[in-house]
N, C-alpha and C positions, 0 to 999 in steps of 0.2 A: 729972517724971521726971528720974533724974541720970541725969550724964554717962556714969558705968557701964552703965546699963542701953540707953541711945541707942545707944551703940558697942557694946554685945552684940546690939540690934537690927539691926543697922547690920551688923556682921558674918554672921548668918545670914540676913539678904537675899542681900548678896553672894553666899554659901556657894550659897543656893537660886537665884540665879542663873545660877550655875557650873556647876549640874545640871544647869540646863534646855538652858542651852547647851551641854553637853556631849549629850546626850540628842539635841538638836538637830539635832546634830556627825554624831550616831551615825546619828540616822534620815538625814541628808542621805545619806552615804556607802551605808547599805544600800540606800538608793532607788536612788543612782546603781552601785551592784554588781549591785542587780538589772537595772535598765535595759541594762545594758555585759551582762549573760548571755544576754538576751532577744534583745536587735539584736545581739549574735554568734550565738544561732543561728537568728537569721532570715536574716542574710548565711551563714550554712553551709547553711539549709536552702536557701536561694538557689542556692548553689553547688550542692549537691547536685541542685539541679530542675534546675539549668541543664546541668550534667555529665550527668543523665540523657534529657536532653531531647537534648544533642548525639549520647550514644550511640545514644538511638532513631532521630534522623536518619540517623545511619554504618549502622545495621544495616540489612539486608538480608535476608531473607527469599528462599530459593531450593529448588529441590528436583532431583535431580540419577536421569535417569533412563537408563539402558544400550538404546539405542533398540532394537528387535527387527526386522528385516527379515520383513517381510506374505509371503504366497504369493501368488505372481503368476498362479498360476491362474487362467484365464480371465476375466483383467486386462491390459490393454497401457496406455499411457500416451503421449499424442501432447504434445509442447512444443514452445517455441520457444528457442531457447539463444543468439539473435544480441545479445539483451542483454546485454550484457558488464561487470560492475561494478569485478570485482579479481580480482590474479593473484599467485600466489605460488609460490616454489619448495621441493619439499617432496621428501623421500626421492628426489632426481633425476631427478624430475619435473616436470611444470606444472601446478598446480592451477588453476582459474578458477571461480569466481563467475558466476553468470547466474539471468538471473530464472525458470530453466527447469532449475534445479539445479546439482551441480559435477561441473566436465569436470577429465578427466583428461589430459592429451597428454605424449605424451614428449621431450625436449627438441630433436624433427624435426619436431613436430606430428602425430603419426599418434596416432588418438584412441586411450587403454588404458580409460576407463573414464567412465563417466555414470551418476554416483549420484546418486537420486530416493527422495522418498517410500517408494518400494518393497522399497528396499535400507535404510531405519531412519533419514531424513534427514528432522528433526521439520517442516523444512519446504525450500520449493525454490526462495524467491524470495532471492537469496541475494546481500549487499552489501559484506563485507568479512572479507579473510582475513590470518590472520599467523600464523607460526611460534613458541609460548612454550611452550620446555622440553619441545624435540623433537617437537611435538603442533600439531597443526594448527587452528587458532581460527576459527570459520566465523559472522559477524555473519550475523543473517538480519532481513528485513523485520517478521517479525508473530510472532516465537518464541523470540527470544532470541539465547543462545548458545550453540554447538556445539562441540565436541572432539572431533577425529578423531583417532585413534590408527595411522592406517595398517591397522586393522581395522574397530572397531566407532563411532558415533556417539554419545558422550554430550551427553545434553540438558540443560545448566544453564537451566530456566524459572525467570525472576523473578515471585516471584508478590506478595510483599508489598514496595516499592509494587508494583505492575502493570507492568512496562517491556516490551516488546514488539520496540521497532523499533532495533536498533544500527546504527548509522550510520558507527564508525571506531573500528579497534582497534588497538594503539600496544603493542609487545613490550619491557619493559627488563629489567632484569637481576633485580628482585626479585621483578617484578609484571606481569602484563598490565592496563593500560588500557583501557576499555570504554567510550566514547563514544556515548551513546542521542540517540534526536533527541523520547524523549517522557519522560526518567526522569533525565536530568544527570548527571553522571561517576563512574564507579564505577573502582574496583580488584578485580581475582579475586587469590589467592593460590596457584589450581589447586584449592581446595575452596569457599570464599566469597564473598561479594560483603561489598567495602563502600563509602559514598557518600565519593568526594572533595572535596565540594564544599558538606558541610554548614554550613561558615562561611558559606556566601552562601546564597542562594536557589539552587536545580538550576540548573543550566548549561543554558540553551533553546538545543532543536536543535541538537545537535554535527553539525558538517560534517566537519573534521579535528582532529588531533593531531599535535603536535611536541616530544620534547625537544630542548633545545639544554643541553648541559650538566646545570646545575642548575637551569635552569630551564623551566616546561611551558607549551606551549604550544597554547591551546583555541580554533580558528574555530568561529564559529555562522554558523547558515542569516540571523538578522536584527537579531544582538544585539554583533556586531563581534566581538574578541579578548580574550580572556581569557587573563592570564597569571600564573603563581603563581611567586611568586619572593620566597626566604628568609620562608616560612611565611607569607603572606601576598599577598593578591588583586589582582588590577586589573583594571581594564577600560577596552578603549581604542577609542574608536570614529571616527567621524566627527569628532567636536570634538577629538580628536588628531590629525585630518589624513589619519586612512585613507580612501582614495577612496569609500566604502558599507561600510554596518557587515555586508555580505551575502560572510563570509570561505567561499571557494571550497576551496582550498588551501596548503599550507605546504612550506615548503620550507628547510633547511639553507644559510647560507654563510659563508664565511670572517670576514664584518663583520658579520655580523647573522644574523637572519632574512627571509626571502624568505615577503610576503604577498599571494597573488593574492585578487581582490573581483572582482564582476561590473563591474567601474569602473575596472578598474587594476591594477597592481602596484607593491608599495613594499617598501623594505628599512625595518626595523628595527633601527637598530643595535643594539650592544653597549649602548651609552650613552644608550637610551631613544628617540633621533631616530627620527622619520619620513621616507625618502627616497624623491622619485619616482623610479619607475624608468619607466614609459613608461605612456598612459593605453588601454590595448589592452581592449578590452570582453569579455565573454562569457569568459573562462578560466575551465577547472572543474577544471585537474589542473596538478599539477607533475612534471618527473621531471629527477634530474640527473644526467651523468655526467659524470666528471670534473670540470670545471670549465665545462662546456657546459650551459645551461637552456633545460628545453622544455617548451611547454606546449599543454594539449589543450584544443580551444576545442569551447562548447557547438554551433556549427555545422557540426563537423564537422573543421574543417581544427587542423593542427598549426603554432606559430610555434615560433623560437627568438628566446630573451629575451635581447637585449644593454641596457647602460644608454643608456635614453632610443629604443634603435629595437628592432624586428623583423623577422625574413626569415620568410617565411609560407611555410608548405609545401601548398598548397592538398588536399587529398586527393581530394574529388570531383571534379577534375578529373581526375586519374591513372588514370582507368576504364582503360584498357588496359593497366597494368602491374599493376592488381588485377584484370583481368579479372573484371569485375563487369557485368551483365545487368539489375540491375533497378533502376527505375527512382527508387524511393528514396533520399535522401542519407543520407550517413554523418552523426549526429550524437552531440554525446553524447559524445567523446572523452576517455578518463582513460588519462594516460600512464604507463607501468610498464616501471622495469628492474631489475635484481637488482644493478647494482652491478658484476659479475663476468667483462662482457664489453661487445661494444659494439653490442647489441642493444636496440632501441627499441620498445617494442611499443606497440598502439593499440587499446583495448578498444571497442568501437563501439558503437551499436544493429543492425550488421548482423555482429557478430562481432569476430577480432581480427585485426588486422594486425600486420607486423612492416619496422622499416629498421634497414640498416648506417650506424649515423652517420658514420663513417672516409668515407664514399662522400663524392662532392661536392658532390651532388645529392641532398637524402633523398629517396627512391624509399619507397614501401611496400610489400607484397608480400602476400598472403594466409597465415596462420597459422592450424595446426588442421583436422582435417578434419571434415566433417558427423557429427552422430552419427544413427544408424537411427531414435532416438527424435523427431529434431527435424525435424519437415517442413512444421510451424505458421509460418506468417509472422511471428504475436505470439501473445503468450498471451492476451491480455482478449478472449476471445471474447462477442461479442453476443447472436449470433442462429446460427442453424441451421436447413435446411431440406434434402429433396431434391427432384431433379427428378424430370422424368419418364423420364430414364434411370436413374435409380437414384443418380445421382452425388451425393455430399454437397458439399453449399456452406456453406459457415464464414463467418460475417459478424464481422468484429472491431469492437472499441470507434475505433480510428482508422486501420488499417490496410488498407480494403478488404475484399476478397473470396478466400478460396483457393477452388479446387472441388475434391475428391480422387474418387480412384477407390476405390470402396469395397470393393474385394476387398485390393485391395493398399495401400491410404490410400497410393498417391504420389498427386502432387499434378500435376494435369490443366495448369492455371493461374493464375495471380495475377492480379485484375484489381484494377486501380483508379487514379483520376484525381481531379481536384477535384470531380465529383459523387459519385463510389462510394471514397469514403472515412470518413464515419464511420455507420458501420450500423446501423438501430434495429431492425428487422425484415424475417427475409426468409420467403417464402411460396410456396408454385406454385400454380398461374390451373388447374386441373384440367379446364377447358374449354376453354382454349386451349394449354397447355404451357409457357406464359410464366410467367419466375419474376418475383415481385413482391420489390422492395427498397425498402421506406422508410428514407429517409438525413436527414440536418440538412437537404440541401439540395433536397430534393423526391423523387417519387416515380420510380424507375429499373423501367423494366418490360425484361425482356429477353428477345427470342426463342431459336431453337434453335443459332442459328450466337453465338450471345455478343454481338449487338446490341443496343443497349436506345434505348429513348426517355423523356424525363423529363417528369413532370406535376410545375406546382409553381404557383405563386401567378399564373402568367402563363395559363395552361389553366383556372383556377376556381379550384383550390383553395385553400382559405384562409388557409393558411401553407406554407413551406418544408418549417419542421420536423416530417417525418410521426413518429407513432411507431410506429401499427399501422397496418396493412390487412386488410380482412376481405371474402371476396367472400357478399354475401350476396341469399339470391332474391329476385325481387321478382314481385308478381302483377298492376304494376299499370300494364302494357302485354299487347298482343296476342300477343308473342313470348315474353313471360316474361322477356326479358332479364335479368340476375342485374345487380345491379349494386354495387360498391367502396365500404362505408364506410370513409374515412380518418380517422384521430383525428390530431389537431394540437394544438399547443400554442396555437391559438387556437380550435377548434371541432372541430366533426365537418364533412366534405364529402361526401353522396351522388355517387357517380360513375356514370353509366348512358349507355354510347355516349360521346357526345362532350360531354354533358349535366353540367353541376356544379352541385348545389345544396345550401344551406346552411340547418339550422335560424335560423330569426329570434334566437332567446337559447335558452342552455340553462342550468341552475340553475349550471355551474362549465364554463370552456372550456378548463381545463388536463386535455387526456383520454390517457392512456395504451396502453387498451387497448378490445377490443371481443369480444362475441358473438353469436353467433345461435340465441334457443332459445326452442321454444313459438311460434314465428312471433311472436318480438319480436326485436326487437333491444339489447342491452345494452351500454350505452359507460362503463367505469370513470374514473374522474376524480378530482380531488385533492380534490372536494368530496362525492362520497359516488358510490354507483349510480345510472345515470340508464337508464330502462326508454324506449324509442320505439317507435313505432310510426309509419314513414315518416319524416317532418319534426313529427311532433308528438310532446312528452314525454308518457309516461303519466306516470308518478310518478318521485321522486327517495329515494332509499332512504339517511339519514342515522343518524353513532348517536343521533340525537336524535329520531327520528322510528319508529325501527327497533330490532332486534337487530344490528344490523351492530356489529361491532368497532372497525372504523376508516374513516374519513373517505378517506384515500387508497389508492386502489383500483390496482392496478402489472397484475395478471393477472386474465385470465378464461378461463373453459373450459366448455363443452357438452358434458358425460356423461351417456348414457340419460337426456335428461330435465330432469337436476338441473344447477346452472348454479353451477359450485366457482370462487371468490371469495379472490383473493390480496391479501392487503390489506400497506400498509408502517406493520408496527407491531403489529397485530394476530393475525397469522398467517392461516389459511384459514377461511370463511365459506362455507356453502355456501346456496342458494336451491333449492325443494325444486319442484316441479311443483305440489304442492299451495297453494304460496306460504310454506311453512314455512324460515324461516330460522335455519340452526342454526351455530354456531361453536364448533371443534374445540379451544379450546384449553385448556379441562380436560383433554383428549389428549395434547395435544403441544405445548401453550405458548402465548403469544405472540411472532411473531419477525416478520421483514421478508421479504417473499417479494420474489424480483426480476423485472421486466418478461421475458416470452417463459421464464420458465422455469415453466410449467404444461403439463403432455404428459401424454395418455393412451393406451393400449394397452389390447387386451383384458382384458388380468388387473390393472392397477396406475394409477391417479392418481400423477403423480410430480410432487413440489410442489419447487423450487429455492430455497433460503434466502442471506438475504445474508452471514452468518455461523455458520450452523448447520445446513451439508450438505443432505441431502438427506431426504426425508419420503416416503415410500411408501405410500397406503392401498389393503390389497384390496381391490378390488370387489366382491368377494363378501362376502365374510368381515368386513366392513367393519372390519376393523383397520389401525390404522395400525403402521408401523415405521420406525426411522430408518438413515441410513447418510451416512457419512462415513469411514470411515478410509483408505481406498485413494486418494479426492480429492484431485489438486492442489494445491486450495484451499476453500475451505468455503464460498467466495465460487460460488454454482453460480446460472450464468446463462442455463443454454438445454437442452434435455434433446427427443432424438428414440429414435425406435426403431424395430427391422425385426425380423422373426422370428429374425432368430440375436441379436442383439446390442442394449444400451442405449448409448447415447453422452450422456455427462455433461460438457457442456462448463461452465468456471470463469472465473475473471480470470485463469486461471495454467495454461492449458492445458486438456488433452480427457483424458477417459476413459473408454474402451471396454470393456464390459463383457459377459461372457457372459452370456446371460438364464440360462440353468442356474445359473451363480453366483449370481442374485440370489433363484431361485425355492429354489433347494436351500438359502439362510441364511435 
């Protein structure tokens, strides 16, 4: 081969070379163009999930309803209003919060108004109020948020997530703050809801709100302090020095912020520091005036907060300048002033009080007068029963006994002391006229003058904690003596004379409730029906063995016969004479029926739910029907009745009802 032909070779090598590598060149580049288009829009499509991912957290979901005041027609409504939560002043007025609805007084205390359920208040357990943009902002326990108008009640319910319980509302100049203890911090704009706090997780259990400038500031019930400051979060807890991360209250001051804990109070400076201010236990409220700090302790008494000490202003001691009669302490104290004057007020559990801080001595004084509606001791009524005068006895969740006069419901007297304070069920002895009280701490039998004597683990029976009593006959003495089965949290006790005796084992000793039907005896329990006969089990009725619904059995009742079964979870179960066991809740659902709220009367079964009112089946007719609107609370724990009237007692008060009202709907 010549040299010509070598180097013409030679050059279209190179040439094909050149191609390849350029071809090379080309494919590299469109590889890496495509790759640079793909991972941009996988980080836009990122951006875009992530952007709508934030939005979906901010949104809110609300529905916004013009409440309608009910007719009070053969409707009254009994509460207790001494809960006192928040106070605010409103069209030159006093507004208050109570877990018994909101009082009205005028700035002397003579009450103008007490709006309830009745009057369009979506509900009445009521924790926090504030003035935003002329309108009155009403936080409630189990319903949201309310807007008053100085007319009508709008109900903002949050439904999409579920939030329920507000806990602390916070008025600024663009937005009201809305502080949930089950849903994390939202903002309204006067028409929507949106989440503050989707950069982090929801905010657990808000207690309080503060701003300080530009910056917010969020106590929790057990998660410390939250503060947002120049778009961004922090959380400060214990490992920053705060006394417990269990933030009570907040409070404004010149250097900082003022943080009370169940452990203490500290200042916050401007500059991030943590300062003790004194280590004072149990504070649940802040209030300042002028330059004076005071704080409301959960025992009742009031201090004032200097650095490093306190002057204690004891309150339950002061019984004769509040001229106060009963025997309960004040606890519970959140302190409240408008700023405006030099007036100190003291929201209690037995109402409000008021001091002249200028005095030299703070003195307290009573604020507010009774309203007609309020003659309840508490609202968590228990139990219900009357005697054999006629009189109704009120058994509360911790509060004792009222007894009222039932023409006029005033209220006869308050009893109660370290046995007759927390009430599982009351009953009257129709052979002797003694009423039966089963309490935590044993059995209170009480005659006609208000005596009583207590059976409890030292006389037989087998535990303290009674839950029911039932007197039931027995054949199996010469006398016929009747004699007291008690359910206890550790068994059942026959009680007969002076006599206590106990089955050897029974299939489950957590019993609830009891009845007497077909000449058996039936004791509900956490572990299914248990059928007796004396000290011997017949059978144990499980859903494993049965038609029964559910396993924990709360109520029982004896109608013509048939033996109607309040189960928690399942709803009602009835036991038929013929042995037929049938469950109602292709009818009417399944729900939690509550202990002592199973009553009958000629015409109606009336069955108490724990969040779904009340249940009604004719006896005749055998239809069921429900009811709830005119209720307190939905929460219905005890139900009697007389020829004129039903009484519907709740966790949140009584409701008196005309029987025509229930028979004419």
């Amino acid at each position: 081969m010549s040299l010509i032909s070598n180097t013409k070779n030679g050059l279209l090598k190179l040439k094909q070379k050149k191609y390849v590598t350029l071809l090379l060149s080309l494919f590299t580049l469109f590889t890496l163009f495509i790759s640079i288009y793909f991972y941009s829009k996988k980080i836009e499509s990122v951006i875009t999930s992530e952007g709508e991912k934030q939005a979906s957290l901010s949104k809110i979901d609300s529905t916004i309803v013009i409440a309608t005041p009910l007719s009070s027609t053969g409707l009254q409504l009994f509460l207790s209003t001494f809960q006192t939560r928040a106070m605010c002043k409103y069209n030159n007025n006093y507004y208050i919060a109570t877990s018994g609805g909101l009082l009205v007084f005028d700035l002397e205390g003579k009450l103008v108004k007490h709006y309830t359920n009745l009057d369009g208040l979506p509900s009445i357990d009521l924790t926090a109020l504030v003035v935003f943009r002329s309108q009155l902002c009403i936080g409630t326990s189990d319903n949201g948020l309310v807007i008053f108008n100085g007319k009508d009640f709008i109900h903002h319910k949050i439904q999409k997530p579920v939030i329920r319980q507000i806990s602390s509302l916070l008025a600024t100049e663009e937005r009201l703050l809305v502080g949930t203890f089950d849903g994390g911090l939202l903002a309204f704009d006067g028409l929507k809801f949106t989440r503050q706090d989707q950069e982090i997780k929801p905010i657990p259990q808000i207690t309080s709100l503060l701003q300080n400038g530009n910056r917010l500031y969020i106590g929790t019930y057990a998660s410390g302090l939250y503060l947002w400051q120049e778009s961004r979060w922090q959380q400060i807890t214990k490992q920053e020095n705060l006394p417990s991360n269990r933030i009570t209250a907040l409070s404004e001051d010149k250097r900082g912020v003022i943080i009370a804990t169940d452990f203490g109070v500290v200042l916050r400076t401007d500059t991030g520091e943590i300062e003790k201010i004194n280590s004072i236990p149990n504070i649940i409220s802040l209030a300042k005036i002028g330059e004076k700090l005071w704080g409301g302790l959960f025992t009742g008494d009031v201090v004032e907060i200097f650095d490093k000490s306190v002057s204690v202003y004891p309150i339950n001691k002061a019984s004769d300048s509040i001229n106060d009669s009963d025997k309960t302490k004040f606890t519970n104290t959140i302190l409240w002033s408008n700023g405006e004057d030099q007036n100190l007020f003291a929201l209690t559990n037995k109402g409000i009080l008021r001091a002249d801080i200028n005095k030299t001595h703070l003195e307290f004084d009573r604020f507010g007068t009774n309203s007609p509606l309020s003659p309840l001791t508490a609202n968590h009524i228990s139990s219900m029963a009357f005697d054999e005068g006629g009189r109704l006895w009120i058994g509360y969740f911790d509060q004792g006994i009222d007894i009222f006069d039932l023409e006029t419901m005033q209220l006869i007297t308050h009893l109660q002391d370290n046995t007759i304070r927390e009430i599982n069920f009351i009953s009257l002895d129709p052979l002797t006229s003694k009423m039966l009280v089963a309490t935590s701490t044993g059995l209170a039998v009480f005659d006609n003058q208000l005596q009583y004597k207590t059976l409890d683990e030292r006389t037989g029976i087998n535990s303290n904690m009674i839950a029911h009593v039932l007197l039931v006959p027995s054949s199996n003495n010469i006398n016929n003596e009747p004699q007291l089965a008690i359910a206890t949290g550790r068994g059942l006790t026959l009680l007969q004379g002076n006599i206590a005796r106990s089955p050897i084992s029974l299939p489950n000793n957590y019993l609830y409730t009891s009845a007497f039907v077909n000449n058996r005896l039936f004791v509900g329990s956490l572990g299914g029906l248990i059928e007796m006969e004396g000290l011997r089990v017949i059978r144990s009725l499980t859903i494993n063995n049965s038609k029964l619904s559910h396993n924990w059995i709360n109520a029982l009742l004896a109608v013509n016969g048939t033996l109607y079964i309040g189960t928690n979870g399942g709803g009602v179960d009835a036991l038929t004479p013929t042995g037929e066991l049938i469950n109602f809740s292709p009818e009417i659902g399944k729900f939690d029926v509550n202990p002592n709220a199973m009553y009958a009367d000629s015409q109606y079964l009336y069955v108490g739910s724990l969040g779904d009112g009340i249940f009604l089946l004719d006896l005749k007719s055998k239809i069921w029907r429900k009811f709830s609107q005119a209720l307190p609370s939905n929460n219905v724990t005890a139900i009697v009745s007389n020829e004129k009237n039903v009484y519907f007692a709740t966790s949140n008060g009584l409701l008196k009802i005309d029987r025509k009202t229930i028979l004419g709907n």
